[in-house]
N, C-alpha and C positions, 0 to 999 in steps of 0.2 A: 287703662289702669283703674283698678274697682279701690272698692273699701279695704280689699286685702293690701293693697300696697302698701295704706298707710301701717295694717299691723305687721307688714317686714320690716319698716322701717324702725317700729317700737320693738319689734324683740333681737332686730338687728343690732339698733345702737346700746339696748343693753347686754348683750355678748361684747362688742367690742368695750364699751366702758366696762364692762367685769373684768376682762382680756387687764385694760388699760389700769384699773385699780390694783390689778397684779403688781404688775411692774413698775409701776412709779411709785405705789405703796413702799417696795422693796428696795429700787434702788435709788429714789428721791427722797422723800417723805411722803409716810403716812399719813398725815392729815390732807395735803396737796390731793393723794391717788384718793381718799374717802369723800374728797369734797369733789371730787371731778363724776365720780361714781354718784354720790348724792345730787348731783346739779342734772346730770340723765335721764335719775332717774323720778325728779322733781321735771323735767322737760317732757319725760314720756308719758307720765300721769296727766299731763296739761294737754298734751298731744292727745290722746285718749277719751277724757272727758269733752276736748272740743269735739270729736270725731264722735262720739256719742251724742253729745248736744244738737249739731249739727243735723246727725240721720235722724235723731227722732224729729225734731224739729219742722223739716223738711219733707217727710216722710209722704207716698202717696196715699197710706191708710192717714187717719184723724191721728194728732199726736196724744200723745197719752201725758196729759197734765202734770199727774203727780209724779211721773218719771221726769218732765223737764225739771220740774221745781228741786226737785232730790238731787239730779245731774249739778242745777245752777248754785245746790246748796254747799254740796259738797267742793266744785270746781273754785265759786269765786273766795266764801271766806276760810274754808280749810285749809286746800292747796295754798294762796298765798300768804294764810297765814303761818304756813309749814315754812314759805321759805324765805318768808324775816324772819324767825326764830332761826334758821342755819344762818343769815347775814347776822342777826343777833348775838347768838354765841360764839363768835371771832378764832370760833375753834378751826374755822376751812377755812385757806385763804380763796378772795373773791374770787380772786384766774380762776381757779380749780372750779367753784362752782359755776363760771360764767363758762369756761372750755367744756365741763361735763353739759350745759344746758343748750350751747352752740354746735356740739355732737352732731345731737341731730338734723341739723340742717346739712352737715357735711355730707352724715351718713344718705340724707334722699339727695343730694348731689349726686352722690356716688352712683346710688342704687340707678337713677332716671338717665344718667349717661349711660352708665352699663346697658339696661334696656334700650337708649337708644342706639347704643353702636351694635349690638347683637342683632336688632331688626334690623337694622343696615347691611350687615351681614347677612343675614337669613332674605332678604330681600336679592342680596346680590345673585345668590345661591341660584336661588328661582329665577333669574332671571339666565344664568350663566347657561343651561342645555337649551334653552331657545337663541339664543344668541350665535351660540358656536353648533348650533344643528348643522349639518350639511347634508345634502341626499346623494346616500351612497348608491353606486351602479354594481350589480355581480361584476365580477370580473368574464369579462369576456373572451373565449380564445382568440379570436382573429385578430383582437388589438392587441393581445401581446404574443409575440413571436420570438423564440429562441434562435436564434442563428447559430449555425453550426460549420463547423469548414472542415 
């Protein structure tokens, strides 16, 4: 699992919380499905910026300074201060944005089981013609005989 996993997991869990702003928008309430949608997508920006932070940071070239300090600028007082102002305006309830920001951990649940039962699978796969190989003989005349009367 590369760098790409983490961004399935980010444009995964906002498909499913868009999916999930649909319906609950519709047949719950609205502010419930926009605060669940907002908590996602206040979870996948966090998700993002550390997954950014991180590769530069860590990086085998030299890290690039004014990229960490821009990342750390924007991640630590933006972002959370984006999501006291949603706690702030008591327009979402908290569920909504704690269920929209807890998503994402469901959704890499999901996704690292799936991969893991599918290698399981494709492991089995490969294993399954060496297992049940047999060495087949031509068929020989003389070992089978028709009897006739």
């Amino acid at each position: 699992m590369g760098i790409e996993f983490i961004y399935r997991i980010i444009r995964t869990s906002l498909i499913v919380s868009a999916l999930s702003f649909f319906f609950v928008g519709v047949y719950y309430s609205f502010p419930f499905g926009l605060g669940l949608f907002l908590g996602t997508v206040w979870g996948c920006l966090n998700l993002f910026f550390i997954t950014q932070l991180v590769t530069e940071a860590f990086s085998l070239k030299k890290p690039n300074k004014s990229k960490l300090i821009l990342i750390l600028l924007v991640k630590f007082p933006l972002l959370y201060f984006t999501g006291y102002i949603l706690l702030w305006l008591k327009y979402f309830p908290v569920e909504s944005l704690l269920i929209g920001f807890t998503l994402i951990f469901a959704v890499t649940f999901f996704k690292a089981l799936g991969r893991l039962i599918l290698s399981g699978i494709s492991k089995e796969e490969e294993k399954k013609p060496i297992q049940n190989a047999s060495i087949k003989t031509p068929l020989n005349s003389n070992n089978h005989q028709i009897e006739t009367k």
